[in-house]
C-alpha positions in Angstrom: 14.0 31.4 -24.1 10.4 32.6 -25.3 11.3 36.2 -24.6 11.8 38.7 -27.2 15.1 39.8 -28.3 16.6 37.1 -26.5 19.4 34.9 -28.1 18.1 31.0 -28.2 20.7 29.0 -26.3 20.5 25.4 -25.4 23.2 24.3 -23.3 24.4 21.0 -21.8 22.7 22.0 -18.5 19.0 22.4 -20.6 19.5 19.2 -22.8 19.8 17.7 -19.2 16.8 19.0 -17.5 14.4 18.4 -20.7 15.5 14.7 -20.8 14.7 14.8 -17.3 11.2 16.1 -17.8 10.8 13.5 -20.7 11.8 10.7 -18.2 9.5 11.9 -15.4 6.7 12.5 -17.9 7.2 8.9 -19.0 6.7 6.8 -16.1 4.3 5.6 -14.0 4.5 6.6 -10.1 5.1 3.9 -7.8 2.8 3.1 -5.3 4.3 1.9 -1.8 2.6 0.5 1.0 2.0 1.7 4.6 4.6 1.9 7.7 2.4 1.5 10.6 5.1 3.5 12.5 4.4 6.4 10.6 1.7 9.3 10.4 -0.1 9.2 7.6 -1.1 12.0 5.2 -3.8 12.6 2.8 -4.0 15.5 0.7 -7.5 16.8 -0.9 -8.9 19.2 -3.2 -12.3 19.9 -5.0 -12.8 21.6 -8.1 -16.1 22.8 -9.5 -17.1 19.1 -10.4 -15.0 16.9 -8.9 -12.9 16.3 -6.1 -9.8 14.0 -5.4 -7.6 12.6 -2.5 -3.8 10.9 -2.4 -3.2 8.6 0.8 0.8 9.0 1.4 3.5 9.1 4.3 6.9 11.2 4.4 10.2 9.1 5.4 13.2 11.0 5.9 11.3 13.8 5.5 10.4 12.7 1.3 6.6 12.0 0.4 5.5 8.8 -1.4 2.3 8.1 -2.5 -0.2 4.7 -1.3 -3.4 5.2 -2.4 -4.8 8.1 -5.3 -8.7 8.7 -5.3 -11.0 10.8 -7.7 -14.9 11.1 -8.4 -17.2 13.3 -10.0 -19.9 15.1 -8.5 -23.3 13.9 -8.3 -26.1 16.5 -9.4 -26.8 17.3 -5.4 -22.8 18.0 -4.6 -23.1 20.0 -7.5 -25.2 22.3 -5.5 -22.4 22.3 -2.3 -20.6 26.0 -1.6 -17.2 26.0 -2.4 -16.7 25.3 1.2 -18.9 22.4 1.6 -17.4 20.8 -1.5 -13.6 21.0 0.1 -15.1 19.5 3.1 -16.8 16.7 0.7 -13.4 15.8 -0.3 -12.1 15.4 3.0 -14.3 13.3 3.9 -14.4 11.3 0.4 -11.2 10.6 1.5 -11.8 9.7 5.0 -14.2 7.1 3.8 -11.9 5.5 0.9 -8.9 5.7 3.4 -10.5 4.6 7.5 -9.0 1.1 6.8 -5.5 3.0 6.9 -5.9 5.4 9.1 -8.4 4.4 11.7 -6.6 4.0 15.0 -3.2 5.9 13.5 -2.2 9.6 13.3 -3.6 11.3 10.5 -3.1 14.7 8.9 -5.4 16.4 6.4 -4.0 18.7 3.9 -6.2 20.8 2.2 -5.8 24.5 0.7 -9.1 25.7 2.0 -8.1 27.3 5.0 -11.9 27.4 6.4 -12.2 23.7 7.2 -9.7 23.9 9.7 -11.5 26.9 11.6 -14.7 25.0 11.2 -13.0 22.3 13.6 -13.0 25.0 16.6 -16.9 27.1 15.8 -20.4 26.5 16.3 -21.8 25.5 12.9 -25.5 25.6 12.3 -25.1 23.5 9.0 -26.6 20.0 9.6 -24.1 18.5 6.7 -20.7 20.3 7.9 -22.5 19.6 11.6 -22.6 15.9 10.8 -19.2 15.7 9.0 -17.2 17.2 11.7 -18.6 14.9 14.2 -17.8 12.0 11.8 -14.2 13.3 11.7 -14.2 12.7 15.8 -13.6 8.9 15.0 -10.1 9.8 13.7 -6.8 10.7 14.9 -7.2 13.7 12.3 -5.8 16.6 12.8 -5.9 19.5 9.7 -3.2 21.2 8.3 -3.4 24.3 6.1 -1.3 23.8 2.5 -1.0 26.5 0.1 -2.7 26.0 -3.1 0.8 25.5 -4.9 1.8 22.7 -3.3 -0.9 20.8 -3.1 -0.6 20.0 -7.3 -1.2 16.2 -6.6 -4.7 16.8 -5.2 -5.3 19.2 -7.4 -4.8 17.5 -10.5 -6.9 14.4 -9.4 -9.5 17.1 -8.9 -9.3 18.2 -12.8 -9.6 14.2 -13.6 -13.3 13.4 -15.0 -14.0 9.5 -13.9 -17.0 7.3 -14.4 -17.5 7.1 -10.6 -20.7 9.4 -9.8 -21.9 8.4 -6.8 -22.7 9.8 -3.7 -20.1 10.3 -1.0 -20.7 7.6 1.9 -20.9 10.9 4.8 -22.3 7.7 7.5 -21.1 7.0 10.5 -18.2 4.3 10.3 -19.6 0.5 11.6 -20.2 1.2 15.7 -19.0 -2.5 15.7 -15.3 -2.3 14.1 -13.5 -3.1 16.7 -16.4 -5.4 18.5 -15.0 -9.4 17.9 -18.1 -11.6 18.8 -17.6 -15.7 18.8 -20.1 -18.4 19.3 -18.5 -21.8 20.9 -18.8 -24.6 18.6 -21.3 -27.6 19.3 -18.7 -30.0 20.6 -16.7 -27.0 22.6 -18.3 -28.8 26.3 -17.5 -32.2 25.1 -13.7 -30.8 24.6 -14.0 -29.4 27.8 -15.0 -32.9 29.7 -11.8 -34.0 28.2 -9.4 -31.8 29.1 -11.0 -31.2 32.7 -12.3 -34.6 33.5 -15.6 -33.2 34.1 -18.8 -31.6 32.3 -19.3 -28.3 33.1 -22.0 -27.4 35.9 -23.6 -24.9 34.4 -25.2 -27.4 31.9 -28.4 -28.9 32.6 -28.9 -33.2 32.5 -30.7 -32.6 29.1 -28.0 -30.4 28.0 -25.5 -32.9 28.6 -27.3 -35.8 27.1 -28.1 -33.8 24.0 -24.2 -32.9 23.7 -22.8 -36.4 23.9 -25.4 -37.8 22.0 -24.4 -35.5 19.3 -21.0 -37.0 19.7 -21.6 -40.5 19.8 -24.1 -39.7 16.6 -20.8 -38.3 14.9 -18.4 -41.4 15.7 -21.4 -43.7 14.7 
């Protein structure tokens, strides 16, 4: 239509697809949350001085969106190769996302081919050393996506925000999955109830002390 010496039409057909375009320009996009029974998928990107993730799953083979993410760049990520600052996104994302995708099948998009050979060579880096070892925690596996389709993560990474804080590169808690429990003063006095009998690992001052707790209480 912009081209020279070309006659302007506007059919039925391109009244159609611009009042499409309003309508998709118009709304919000809806946020869904996660199917445990599925992979999830996060998509990242960094730009000079930012970077910026989208959480999401496919069902019946159609994307949809959980979680968006987007931060600027301190001062010292500033200073990151272009490399390093794809790989900061990734594991931006990791961090904001481990709730979700700790324990579950994970893939990383990301249009910087190198991170995925980075996964398989030595690296004398201490950073990218210390960041693929953090990505051992996951189910993660990295998936090469051409710059063209990866426009979600893309434009997150164009967004300025008033988040400027370091990335979190550290170790996720050693003790996630570790459940600790401490038995309650009266658990031996419910015990002697339901058995009959106080337990014999506890010595004749232990068992005083417990039952004069609970005759203290009915008191």
């Amino acid at each position: 239509m912009l081209t020279k010496n070309v006659e302007f039409k506007w059919t039925d057909e391109c009244e159609k697809a611009f009042n499409e375009l309003k309508y998709q320009l118009s709304i919000a996009p809806i946020l869904r949350g996660p199917d445990w029974a599925l992979p999830f998928h996060i998509s990242s990107d960094a730009s000079d001085t930012t970077i910026g993730a989208v959480l999401g799953q496919e069902e019946n083979n159609l994307p949809y969106a959980i979680y968006f993410i987007s931060k600027n760049m301190t001062p010292a990520e500033l200073n990151y190769t272009v490399t390093e600052k794809e790989f900061l996104a990734v594991i931006y994302a990791i961090n904001k996302f481990q709730h979700y995708i700790t324990g579950y099948t994970t893939f990383v998009h990301t249009d910087h081919s190198a991170i995925k050979y980075l996964m398989n060579k030595s690296v004398t880096n201490a950073r990218v050393t210390r960041w693929l070892l953090l990505l051992q925690e996951f189910d993660i596996t990295i998936v090469d996506r051409p710059a063209k389709e990866n426009i979600v993560a893309d434009f997150l990474s164009q967004l300025k925000t008033d988040e400027n804080v370091p990335v979190d590169d550290s170790f996720p808690d050693e003790y996630l999955f570790a459940v600790s429990s401490h038995s309650p003063w009266y658990a031996d006095i419910a015990d002697y109830l339901v058995a009959g009998k106080v337990l014999s690992h506890l010595s004749h001052r232990e068992r005083g002390k417990s039952f004069s707790k609970v005759l203290g209480t009915a008191g």
